[in-house]
N, C-alpha and C positions, 0 to 999 in steps of 0.2 A: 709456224716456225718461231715467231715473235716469241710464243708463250713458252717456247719449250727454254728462250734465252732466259726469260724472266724469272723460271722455275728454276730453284739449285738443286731440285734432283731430276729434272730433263735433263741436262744437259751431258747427264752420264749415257743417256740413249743415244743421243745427238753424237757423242765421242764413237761410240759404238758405230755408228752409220759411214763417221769419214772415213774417206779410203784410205788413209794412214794409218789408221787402229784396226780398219778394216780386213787389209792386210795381214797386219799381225795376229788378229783374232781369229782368220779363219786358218793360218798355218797352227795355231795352239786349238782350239776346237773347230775341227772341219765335220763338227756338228750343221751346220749352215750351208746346205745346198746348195740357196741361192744366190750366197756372195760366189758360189763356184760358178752360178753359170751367167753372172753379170763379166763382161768381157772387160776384163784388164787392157792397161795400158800397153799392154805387148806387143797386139796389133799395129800401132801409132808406131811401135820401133821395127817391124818389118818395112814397110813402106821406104823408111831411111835409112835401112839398110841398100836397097836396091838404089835408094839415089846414088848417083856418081859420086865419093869422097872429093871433098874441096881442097882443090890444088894446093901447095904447100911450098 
């Protein structure tokens, strides 16, 4: 991971990989299976859905 910082053309891979580009890259080419079957953050927001809303 070090080297891919050090390289100024890794770090266009690197961009590619976070989940904030990643996102975006797979709604414009959902050429990319795999980002489909790595599970989003969605899951984490059912869970708190079902908690109780905080009083108010």
């Amino acid at each position: 991971d070090e080297e891919n910082q050090f390289n100024p053309m890794k770090p266009r891979h690197q961009l590619a990989r976070s989940p904030a580009t990643a996102s975006k890259s797979s709604k414009k080419s959902p050429r990319h299976p795999a980002l489909s079957e790595i599970p989003l953050p969605v899951p984490k927001e059912e869970p708190v859905e079902l908690s109780p809303p905080p009083p108010e």
